[in-house]
VEXSE-388262 format. One record per residue: y, z, x of N, C-alpha, C in turn. Coordinates in steps of 0.001 Angstrom, whole numbers, plus 500000, padded with zeros to 6 digits. Atoms other than C-alpha are relative to their C-alpha. Example, Ala and Ser with C-alpha at 12.3 -4.5 7.8 and 13.67 -1.06 7.14 Angstrom:
% residues 2
498810500000500890495500507800512300501200500000500900/498810499940499180498940507140513670501090500730499230/
% end
This chain:
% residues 128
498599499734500267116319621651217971500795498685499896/499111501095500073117620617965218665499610499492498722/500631500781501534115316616594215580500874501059499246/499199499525501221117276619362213635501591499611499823/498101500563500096120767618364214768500299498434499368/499943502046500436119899614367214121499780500023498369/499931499933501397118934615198210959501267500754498815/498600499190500526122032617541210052500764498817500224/498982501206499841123984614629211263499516498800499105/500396501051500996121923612086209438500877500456498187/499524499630501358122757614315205978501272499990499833/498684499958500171126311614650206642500565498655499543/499152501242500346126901610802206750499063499336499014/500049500769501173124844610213203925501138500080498597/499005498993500911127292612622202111501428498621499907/498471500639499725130298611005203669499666498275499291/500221501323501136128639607195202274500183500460499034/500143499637501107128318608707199256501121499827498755/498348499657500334131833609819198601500980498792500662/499475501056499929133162606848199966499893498666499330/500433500462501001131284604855197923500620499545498550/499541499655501143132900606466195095501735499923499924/498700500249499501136114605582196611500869501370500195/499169498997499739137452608769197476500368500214501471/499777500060498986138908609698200595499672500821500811/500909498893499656136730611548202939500321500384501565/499809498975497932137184613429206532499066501148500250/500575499275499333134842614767208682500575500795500887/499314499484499058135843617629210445499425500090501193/500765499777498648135289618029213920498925500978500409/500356498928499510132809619942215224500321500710501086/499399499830498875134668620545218309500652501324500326/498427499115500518137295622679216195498995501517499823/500639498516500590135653626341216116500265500802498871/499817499169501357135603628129213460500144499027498447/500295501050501410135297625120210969499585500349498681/501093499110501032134516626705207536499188499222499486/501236501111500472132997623116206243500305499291500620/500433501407499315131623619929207471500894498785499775/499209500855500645133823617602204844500936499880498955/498532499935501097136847616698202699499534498863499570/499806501515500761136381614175200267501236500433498487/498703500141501042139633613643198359500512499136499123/499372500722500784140645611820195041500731500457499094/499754499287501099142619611773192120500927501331499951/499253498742500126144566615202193324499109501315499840/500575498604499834141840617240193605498677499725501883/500562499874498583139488617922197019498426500667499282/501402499208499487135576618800197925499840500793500873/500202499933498820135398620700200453498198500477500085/501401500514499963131435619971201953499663500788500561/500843499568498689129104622371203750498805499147499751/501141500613499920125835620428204928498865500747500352/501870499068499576122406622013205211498798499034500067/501877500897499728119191620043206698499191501312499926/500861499169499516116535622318205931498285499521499735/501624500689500230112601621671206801499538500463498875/501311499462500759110851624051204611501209499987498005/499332499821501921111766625092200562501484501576500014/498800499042499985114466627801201705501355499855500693/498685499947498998118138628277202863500092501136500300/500102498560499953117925630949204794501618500568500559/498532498918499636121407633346204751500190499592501509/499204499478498723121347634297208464499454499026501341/500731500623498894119345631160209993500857498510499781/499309501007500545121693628676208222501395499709501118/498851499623499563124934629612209829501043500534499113/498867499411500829126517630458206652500376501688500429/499440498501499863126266634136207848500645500328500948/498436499993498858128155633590211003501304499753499581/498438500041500365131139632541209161500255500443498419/499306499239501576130955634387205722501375500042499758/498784499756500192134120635817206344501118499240500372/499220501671499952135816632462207043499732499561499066/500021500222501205134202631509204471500575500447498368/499112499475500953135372634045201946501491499713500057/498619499606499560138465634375203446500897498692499536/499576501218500136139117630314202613499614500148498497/500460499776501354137720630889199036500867500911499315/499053499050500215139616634047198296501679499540500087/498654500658499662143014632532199660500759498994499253/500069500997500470143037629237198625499952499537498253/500163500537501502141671629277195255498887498761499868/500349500948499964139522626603196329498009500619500097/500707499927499479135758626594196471499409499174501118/500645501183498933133125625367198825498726499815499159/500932500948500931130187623025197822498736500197501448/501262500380498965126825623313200063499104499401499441/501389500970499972124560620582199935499118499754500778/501259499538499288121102620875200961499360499300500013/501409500720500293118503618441201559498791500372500819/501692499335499740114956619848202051498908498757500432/501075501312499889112257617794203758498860500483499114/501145499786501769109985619253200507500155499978498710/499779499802501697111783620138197218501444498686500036/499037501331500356114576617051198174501449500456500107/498118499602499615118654617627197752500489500418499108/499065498587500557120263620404196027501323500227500285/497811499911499843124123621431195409499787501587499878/499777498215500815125403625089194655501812500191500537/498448500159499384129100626302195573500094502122500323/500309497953499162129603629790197692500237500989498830/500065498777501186130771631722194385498892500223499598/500583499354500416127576631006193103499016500357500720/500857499244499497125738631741195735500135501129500954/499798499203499257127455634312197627499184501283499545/500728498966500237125790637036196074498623499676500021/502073500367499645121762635522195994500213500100501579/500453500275498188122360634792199855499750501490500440/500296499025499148123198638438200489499203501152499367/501310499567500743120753640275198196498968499461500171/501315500201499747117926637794198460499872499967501334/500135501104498568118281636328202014500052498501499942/500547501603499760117738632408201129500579499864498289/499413500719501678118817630203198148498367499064500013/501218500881500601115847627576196670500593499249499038/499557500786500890116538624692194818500084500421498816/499799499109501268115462626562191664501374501088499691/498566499288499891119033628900192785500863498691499346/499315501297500430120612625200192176499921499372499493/499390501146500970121784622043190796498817498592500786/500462500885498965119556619300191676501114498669500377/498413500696499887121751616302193134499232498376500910/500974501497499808120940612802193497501189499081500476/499155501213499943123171610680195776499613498691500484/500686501453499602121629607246195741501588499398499683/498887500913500160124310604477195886500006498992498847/500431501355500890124411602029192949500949498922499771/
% end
């Protein structure tokens, strides 16, 4: 469980380099704050990201092992409202790092159970 949290934390601040990188302006939210619907804000330009992060070992995201299914309805509820989506980025210790955004996967998560890179975008943030 700690190797999974170090590594969730490892992915988050590659994210957050990433987007800083790119000069935008980025905030981690607390984890402190309950009910958090995502991990990060990266903001330029007049428009926003908002970030969920996913470390996962094997080739799946699974719906109800992720945490996305504990806060669906935070989740919707910020999607629906807002107007805004959310962005989950995934890096797999097998098929590598994947994007998708809850519209398009709100429906595969709760019909299939799990997303797969093949559900997504592949996503390559090396620094250059």
């Amino acid at each position: 469980m700690y190797k999974q949290y170090i590594n969730g934390k490892t992915w988050e601040q590659e994210i957050i380099d990433y987007y800083n990188h790119k000069h935008y302006f980025v905030y981690k939210v607390p984890t402190e704050n309950s009910g958090t619907v995502f991990d990060i804000i990266a903001i330029r330009k007049g428009s926003a990201l908002m970030i969920e992060c996913k470390h996962i070992e094997g080739d799946k995201l699974y719906f109800k092992g992720s945490g996305l299914y504990k806060k669906k309805d935070e989740i919707n509820h910020f999607v629906d409202t807002t107007g805004n989506n959310l962005y989950i980025y995934v890096k797999s210790d097998t098929t590598g790092t994947w994007w998708t955004t809850w519209v398009k996967a709100r429906e595969k998560l709760e019909k299939q159970g799990y997303l797969t890179k093949e559900d997504c975008y592949s996503c390559n943030l090396t620094l250059h």
